[in-house]
C-alpha positions, 0 to 999 in steps of 0.5 A: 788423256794419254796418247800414243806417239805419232811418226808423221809423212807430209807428201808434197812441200808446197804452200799447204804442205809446209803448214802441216809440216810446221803444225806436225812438228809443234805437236806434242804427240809427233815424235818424227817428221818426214817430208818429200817433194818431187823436187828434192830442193823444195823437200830439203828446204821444208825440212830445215824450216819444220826440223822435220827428221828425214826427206826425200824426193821420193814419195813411197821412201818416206810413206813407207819410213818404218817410223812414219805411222799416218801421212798427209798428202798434199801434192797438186790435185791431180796427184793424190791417187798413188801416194793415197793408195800407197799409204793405205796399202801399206796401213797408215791413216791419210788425211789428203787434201780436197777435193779427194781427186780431179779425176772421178776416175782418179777418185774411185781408184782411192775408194776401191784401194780404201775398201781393199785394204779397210783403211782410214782416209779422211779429207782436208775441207778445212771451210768445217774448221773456221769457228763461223762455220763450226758455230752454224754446225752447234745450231743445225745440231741444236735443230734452231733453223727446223727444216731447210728449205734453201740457202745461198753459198757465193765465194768471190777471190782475184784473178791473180789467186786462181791464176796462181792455181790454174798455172799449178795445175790447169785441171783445178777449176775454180769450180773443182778446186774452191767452189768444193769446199761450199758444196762440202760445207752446205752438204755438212750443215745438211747432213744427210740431205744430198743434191740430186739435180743440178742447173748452172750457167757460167760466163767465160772470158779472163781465163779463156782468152789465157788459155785456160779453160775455167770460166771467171763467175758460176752460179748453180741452183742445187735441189737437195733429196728433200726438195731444199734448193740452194744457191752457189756461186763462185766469182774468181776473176776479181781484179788483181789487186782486190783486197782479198787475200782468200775467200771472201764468202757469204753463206745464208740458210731459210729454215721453217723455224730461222734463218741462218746468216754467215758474212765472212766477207772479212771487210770489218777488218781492214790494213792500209800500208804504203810498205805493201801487204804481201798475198800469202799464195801468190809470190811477188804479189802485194796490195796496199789495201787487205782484208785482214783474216781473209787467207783462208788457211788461215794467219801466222801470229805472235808465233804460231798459226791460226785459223781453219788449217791450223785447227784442222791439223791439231783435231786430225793429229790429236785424233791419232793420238787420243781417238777423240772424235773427229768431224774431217770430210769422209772419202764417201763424203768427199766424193758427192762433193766431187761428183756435183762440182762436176755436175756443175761444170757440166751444166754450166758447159751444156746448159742442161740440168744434171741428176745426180746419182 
C-alpha cells in the first residue's frame, strides 16, 4: 500500500515517551521527528537516543513545527489537557496516553475541543494490543462465548511499581491509572454493553501511611446494561521485590454458550540471576527473581521492541499512513472508562453503590 509521510511530535520524554519516539523513528512512513519536555536535558536526551530531527522544552513549538503532521502525547496524566487541545486545534491527529485525564473536568475540556474543531484523537490502552487479549477479541466477534453473563479482570503489581507512579504524580491512583486498562479491556470485549452500577470496598494502609491517598487492594462488582456483573480487582501493594516486572493479571468471561479464560500471570516464564534482573520502570530497582514477559509495554529484543506498546505504535503510525483501520480507544470510549474508575474510588470511599450515567 502507498502511504503518505509522516512528521511525528512525541510530547513528554519520559519512560513511555521515549518508546514512542524510538518506534516513530524505526517507521518507514516517519520522515521527521520532534520531541519536547518540560526539562529541555530530558528532551535533548531523547533526541540523541531516537535521531529525533528537532526538540524543545517547549510543547506548543514542536506541536506547531510546520513539519510535524500528528502528535503523541505522553506527559503525566495530569497534564494531557493543553498539549491535547493544542494539537487539535491546530488540526493534527493525537494518540494521548490513558486514561484520557485525571480530571473529569480536564477530560470534557479535551471532548469539547475535539467536537469544535472535528479533530482526530484516539487513546493509548495498549492492554487492546497484547496478542492474548486480540485473540479473546476474534472470539467475541466470532460470538464463541453467546451472551456474557459476567466475568472477573484482577491485576496485581509491587509496591515499588505504583510508588514509582504516585511520587510522578500523587493523583494517578492504582485504580485511575492501572485498573483503567481492565475496565477499558472488558468494555471493549463487551462492545456495546456499558457498566451502569458500580460496588466497590478497598483496603488502605502502605500507601496511606506514605502519605498518599491510593488504597493498596480494590475490588469492585460492575453491572453492565444488559444485567452481566463483572468482577475487578486491583492489588498493587505486593512486596517490593515480587518478581513482576508489570501487570500480572488474569481475565475470565461466562457466556451462554463458553467461558473464556485468560492467564497472563507471566509465571511460565521465569529468570534467576545473581547479577540482578533490572525493573524496567523503577530505576535502581532490581530482583534476582523475574517473570519474564511481564513488563506491560512490552520488551527490547534482538534489537527491536516487542509487545503491547510497540504493536500499538506501529497500527496507530501505519494508520496515518495508509488508513487501514484502527481498534485504538475512542475519546468517547475512554471517557466511560474514566467515569467508572471513578465510580469505583467513589464507592469504595463511601461504601455506597454508584450509577453511571
Amino acid at each position: 500500500m502507498k502511504g503518505k509521510h509522516l512528521g511525528i511530535a512525541v510530547v513528554g520524554s519520559g519512560r513511555i515517551g521515549t518508546l514512542r519516539a524510538r518506534l516513530a523513528a524505526r517507521h518507514p512512513a516517519v520522515r521527521f521527528l520532534a520531541v519536547s519536555d518540560r526539562l529541555e536535558a530530558h528532551a535533548r536526551t531523547l533526541a540523541e537516543l531516537a535521531g529525533a530531527d528537532f526538540y524543545s522544552s517547549d510543547n506548543d513549538e514542536v506541536i506547531a513545527h510546520p513539519d510535524v503532521t500528528a502528535v503523541f502525547v505522553s506527559t503525566p496524566e495530569g497534564e494531557h489537557a493543553a498539549p491535547v487541545c493544542k494539537a487539535l486545534e491546530l488540526g493534527k491527529p493525537v494518540l494521548v496516553e490513558k486514561p484520557l485525564a485525571l480530571s473529569l473536568n480536564d477530560a470534557q475540556a479535551i471532548l469539547d475541543a475535539l467536537n469544535a474543531t472535528g479533530g482526530l484523537l484516539r487513546v493509548g490502552y495498549s492492554r487492546r494490543f497484547k496478542e492474548c487479549f486480540l485473540r479473546a477479541k476474534e472470539q467475541m466477534i466470532q460470538g464463541r462465548l453467546g451472551k456474557v453473563s459476567g466475568g472477573l479482570a484482577r491485576v496485581y503489581n509491587s509496591r515499588a511499581q505504583t510508588f514509582a507512579i504516585l511520587k510522578r504524580d500523587p493523583h494517578a491512583t492504582p485504580v485511575l491509572d492501572v485498573l483503567t486498562y481492565y475496565v477499558d479491556l472488558i468494555c471493549w470485549l463487551l462492545e456495546g454493553n456499558r457498566p451502569v452500577e458500580v460496588v466497590a470496598r478497598g483496603q488502605s494502609g502502605i500507601f496511606r501511611d506514605a502519605g498518599y491517598d491510593a488504597q493498596d487492594v480494590t475490588w469492585a462488582l460492575v453491572t453492565f446494561a444488559d444485567g452481566a456483573v463483572v468482577n475487578f480487582g486491583i492489588g498493587y501493594a505486593l512486596p517490593a521485590r515480587y518478581p513482576t516486572q508489570g501487570q500480572s493479571d488474569r481475565v475470565e468471561l461466562l457466556g451462554t454458550d463458553g467461558t473464556l479464560i485468560i492467564d497472563d500471570d507471566h509465571m511460565e516464564q521465569l529468570i534467576f540471576s545473581d547479577k540482578g534482573i533490572a525493573h524496567p520502570y523503577v530505576p535502581g530497582h532490581a530482583v534476582e527473581l523475574a517473570f519474564l514477559g511481564s513488563n506491560s509495554a512490552g520488551d527490547w529484543a534482538v534489537g527491536d521492541f516487542w509487545g503491547p506498546l510497540g504493536n500499538e505504535t506501529r497500527a496507530w503510525l501505519d494508520f496515518l499512513a495508509t488508513g487501514r483501520p484502527s481498534i485504538h480507544a475512542t475519546p468517547e470510549q475512554a471517557m466511560l472508562n474514566l467515569k467508572t474508575t471513578y465510580a469505583i474510588e467513589c464507592a469504595a470511599a463511601t461504601g455506597q453503590s454508584v450509577r453511571l450515567e
